[in-house]
C-alpha positions in Angstrom: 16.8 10.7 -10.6 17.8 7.2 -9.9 19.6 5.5 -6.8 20.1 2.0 -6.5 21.3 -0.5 -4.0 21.2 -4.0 -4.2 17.8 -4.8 -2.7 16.1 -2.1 -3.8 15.9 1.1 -6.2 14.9 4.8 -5.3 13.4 7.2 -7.6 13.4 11.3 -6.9 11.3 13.7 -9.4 10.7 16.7 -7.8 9.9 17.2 -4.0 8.0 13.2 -4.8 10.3 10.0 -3.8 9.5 6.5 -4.8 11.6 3.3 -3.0 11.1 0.2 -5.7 12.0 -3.6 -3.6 11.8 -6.7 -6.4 9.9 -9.1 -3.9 9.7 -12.0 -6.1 10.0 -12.4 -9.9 7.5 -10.5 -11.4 6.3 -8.6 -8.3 7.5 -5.6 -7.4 6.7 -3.3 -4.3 7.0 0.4 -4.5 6.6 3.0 -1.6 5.2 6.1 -2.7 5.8 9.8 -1.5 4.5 12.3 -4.0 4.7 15.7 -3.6 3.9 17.2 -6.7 0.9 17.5 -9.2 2.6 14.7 -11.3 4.7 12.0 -11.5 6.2 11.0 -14.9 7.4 7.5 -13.2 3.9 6.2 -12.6 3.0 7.5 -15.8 4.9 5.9 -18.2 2.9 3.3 -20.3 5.8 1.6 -21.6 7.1 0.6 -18.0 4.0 -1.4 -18.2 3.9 -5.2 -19.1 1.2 -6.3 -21.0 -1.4 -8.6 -18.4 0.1 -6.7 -15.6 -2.1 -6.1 -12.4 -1.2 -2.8 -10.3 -2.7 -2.9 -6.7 -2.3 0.5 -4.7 -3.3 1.2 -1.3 -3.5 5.0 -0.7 -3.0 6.3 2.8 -3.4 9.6 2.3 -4.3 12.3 -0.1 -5.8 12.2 -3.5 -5.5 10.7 -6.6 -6.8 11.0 -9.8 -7.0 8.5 -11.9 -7.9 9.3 -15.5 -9.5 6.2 -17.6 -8.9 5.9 -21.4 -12.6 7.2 -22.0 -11.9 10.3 -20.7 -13.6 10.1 -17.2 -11.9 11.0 -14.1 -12.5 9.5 -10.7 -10.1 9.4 -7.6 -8.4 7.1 -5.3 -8.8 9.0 -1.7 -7.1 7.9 1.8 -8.1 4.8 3.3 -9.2 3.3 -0.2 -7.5 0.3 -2.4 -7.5 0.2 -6.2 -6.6 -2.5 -8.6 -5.8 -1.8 -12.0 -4.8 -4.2 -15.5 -3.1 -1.0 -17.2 -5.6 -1.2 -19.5 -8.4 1.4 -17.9 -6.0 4.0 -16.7 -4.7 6.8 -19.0 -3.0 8.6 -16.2 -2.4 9.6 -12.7 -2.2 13.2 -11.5 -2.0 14.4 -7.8 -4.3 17.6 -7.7 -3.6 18.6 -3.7 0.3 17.2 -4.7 0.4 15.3 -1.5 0.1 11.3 -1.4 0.6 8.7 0.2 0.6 4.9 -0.2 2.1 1.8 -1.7 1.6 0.0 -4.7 1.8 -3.5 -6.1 3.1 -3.9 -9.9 2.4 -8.1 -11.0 3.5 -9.3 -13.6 3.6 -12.7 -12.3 0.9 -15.1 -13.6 0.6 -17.4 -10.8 0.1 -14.0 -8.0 -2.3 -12.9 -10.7 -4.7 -15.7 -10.6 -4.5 -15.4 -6.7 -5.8 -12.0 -6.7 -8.2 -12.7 -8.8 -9.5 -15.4 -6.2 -9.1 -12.9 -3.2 -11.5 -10.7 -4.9 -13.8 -13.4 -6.6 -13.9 -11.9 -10.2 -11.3 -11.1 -13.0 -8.6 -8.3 -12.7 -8.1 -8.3 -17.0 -10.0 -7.0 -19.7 -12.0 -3.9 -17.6 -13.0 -0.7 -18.5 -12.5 1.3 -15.2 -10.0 0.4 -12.0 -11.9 -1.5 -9.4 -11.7 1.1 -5.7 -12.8 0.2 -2.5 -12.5 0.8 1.2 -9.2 -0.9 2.6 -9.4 -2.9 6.0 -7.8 -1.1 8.6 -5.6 -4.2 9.0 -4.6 -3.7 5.2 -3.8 0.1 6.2 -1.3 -0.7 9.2 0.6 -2.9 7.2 0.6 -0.3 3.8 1.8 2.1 7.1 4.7 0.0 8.6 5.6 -0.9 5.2 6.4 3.1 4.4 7.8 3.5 7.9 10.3 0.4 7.7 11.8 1.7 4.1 11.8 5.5 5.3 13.9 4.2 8.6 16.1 2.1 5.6 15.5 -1.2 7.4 16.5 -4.3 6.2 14.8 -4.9 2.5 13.9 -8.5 4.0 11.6 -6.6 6.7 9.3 -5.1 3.7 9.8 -8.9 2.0 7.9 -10.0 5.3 5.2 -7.3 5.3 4.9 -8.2 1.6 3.7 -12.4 3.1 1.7 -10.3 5.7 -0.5 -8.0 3.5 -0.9 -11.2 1.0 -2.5 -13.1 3.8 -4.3 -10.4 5.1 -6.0 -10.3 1.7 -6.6 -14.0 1.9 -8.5 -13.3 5.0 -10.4 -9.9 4.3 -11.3 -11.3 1.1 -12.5 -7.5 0.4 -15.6 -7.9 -2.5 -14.8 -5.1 -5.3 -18.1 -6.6 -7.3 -20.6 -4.4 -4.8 -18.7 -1.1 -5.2 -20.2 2.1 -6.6 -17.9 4.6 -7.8 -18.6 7.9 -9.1 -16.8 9.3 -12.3 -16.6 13.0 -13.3 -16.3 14.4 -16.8 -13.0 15.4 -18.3 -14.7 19.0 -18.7 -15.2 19.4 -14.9 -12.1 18.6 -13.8 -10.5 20.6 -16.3 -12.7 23.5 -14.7 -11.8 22.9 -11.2 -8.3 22.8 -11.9 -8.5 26.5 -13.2 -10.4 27.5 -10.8 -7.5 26.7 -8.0 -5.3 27.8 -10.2 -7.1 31.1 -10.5 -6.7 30.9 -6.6 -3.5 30.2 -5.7 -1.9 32.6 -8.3 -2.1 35.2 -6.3 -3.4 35.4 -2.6 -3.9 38.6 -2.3 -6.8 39.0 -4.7 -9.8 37.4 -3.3 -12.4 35.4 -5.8 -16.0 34.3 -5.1 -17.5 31.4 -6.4 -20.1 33.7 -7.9 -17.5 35.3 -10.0 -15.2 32.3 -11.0 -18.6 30.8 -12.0 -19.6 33.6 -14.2 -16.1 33.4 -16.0 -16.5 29.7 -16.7 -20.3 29.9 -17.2 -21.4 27.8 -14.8 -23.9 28.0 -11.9 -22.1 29.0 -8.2 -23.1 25.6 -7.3 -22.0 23.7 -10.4 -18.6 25.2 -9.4 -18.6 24.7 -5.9 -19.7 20.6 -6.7 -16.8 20.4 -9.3 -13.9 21.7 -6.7 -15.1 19.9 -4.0 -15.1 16.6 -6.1 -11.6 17.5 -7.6 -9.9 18.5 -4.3 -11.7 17.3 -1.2 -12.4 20.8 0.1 -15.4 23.1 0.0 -14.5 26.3 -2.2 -14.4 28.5 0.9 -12.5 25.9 3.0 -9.6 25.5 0.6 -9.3 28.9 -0.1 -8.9 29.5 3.6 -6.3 26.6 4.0 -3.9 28.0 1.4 -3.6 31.3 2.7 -3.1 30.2 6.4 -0.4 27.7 4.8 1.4 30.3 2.6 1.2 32.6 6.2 2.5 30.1 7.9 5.6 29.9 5.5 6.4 33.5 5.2 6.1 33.8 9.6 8.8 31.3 9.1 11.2 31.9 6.6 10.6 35.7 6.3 11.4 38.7 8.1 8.4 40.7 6.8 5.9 42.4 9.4 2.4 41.4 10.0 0.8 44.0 8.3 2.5 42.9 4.6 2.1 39.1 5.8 -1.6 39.7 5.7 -1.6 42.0 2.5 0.0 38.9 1.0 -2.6 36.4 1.9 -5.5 38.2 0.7 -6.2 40.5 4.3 -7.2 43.7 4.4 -6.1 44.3 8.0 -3.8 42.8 10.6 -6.2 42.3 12.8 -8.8 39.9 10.8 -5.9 38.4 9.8 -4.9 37.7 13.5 -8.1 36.6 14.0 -8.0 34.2 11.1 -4.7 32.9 12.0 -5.6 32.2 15.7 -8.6 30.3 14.4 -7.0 28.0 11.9 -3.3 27.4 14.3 -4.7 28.1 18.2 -1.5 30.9 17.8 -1.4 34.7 17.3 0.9 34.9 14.1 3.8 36.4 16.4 3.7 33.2 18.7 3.8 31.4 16.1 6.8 33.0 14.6 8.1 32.7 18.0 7.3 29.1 18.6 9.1 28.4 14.9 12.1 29.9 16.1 11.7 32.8 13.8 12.2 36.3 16.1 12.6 39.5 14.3 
């Protein structure tokens, strides 16, 4: 779904919401909530100008960024990534929360600029060019989402645009050095199974040992391929999810402790206390209580 105003454009898909401001011809800043797995906005080749440069600065969560040979890397929080349209097959949002802006040029004149910041050429690459942002590039990326989810003035983000354009003047960040690591198609394609085999259904538990023996891969293989999908140990994530999905049925359901913890993969209410009070600093019933929820 579409909104417009005059200054500025807003695009919903899902639970993700992107706010588009024209800055100047052929420059276009977009702030980007994303909720989901996908987004078929940022995936659209044919929104894409040929010699256009996309610069995104990711705040938080993960992205991955498919490139036309088939290998996968991602852009994490706190990193920058600057893209010609022609190495990127696709973005995807695995933990289906991120955060961050993004630059789309079209512009010549902003184009060669760039390519002076960073000292080589943004055309003609085969894979994205990611590196650490400058915490001074973050806070701006940061006030820039805060000033457009408070609907300030479109001139305010028009400002922050000058500001982040000089702060790359003076940061002058050096992509050449970077090292990035990229993952097969195969093992992402693995680890994505794998949490899906997890999250189905949270009250069967899996070990590694038997997810591996399914896929046929080693224990360790598959522990390496989550962890470099999602961010999160095997163990870890598993335990994040069910505390999450607890969290949501202390609040928005009446059911007792006992089925709460049958839910989310517990065989008792009281290692399920335990769990709870480890992950939140609350027993589950205070933090029903603290939630508002009483029953």
């Amino acid at each position: 779904m579409q909104e417009n105003d005059q200054t500025y454009s807003v695009y919903r898909s899902g639970s993700s919401k992107i706010v588009c401001y024209p800055i100047v011809e052929g420059v276009s800043l977009f702030c980007v909530q994303i909720r989901d797995a996908a987004c078929p906005e940022l995936n659209d080749p044919d929104a894409r100008a040929a010699g256009s440069i996309k610069l995104n600065i990711c705040l938080n969560g993960r992205c991955e960024i498919k490139t036309h040979s088939g290998a996968v890397t991602y852009l994490i929080g706190g990193e920058l990534a600057v893209d010609d349209g022609q190495t990127m097959e696709s973005y995807l949002f695995p933990t289906a929360d991120y955060t961050g802006i993004e630059l789309y040029i079209e512009n010549p004149a902003v184009i060669r600029e760039l390519s002076g910041i960073f000292r080589l050429p943004l055309s003609d690459r085969t894979h994205p060019l990611i590196a650490a942002a400058e915490p001074m590039l973050l806070q701006i990326a940061e006030q820039m989402l805060w000033y457009s989810e408070q609907n300030f003035d479109s001139a305010i983000i028009h400002l922050k645009y000058e500001e982040l354009m000089l702060m790359l003047h003076h940061l002058r960040t050096d992509l050449r050095t970077q090292i990035r690591r990229y993952y097969p198609h195969q093992q992402t394609e693995i680890a994505k199974a794998v949490h899906d085999s997890i999250v189905i259904d949270l009250s069967v538990r899996h070990s590694a040992a038997e997810l591996a023996s399914q896929f046929g891969i080693s224990e360790t293989s598959l522990k390496t391929y989550f962890r470099n999908v999602y961010g999160y140990a095997f163990r870890d994530f598993q335990q994040k999810v069910r505390m999450e999905k607890a969290m949501e049925l202390l609040i928005h359901t009446t059911d007792p402790l006992d089925m709460i913890a049958h839910k989310v993969g517990f065989s008792g209410q009281s290692k399920f206390t335990q769990a709870f009070r480890n992950y939140t600093g609350y027993t589950p019933l205070e933090y029903r209580k603290k939630e508002g929820k009483s029953v």
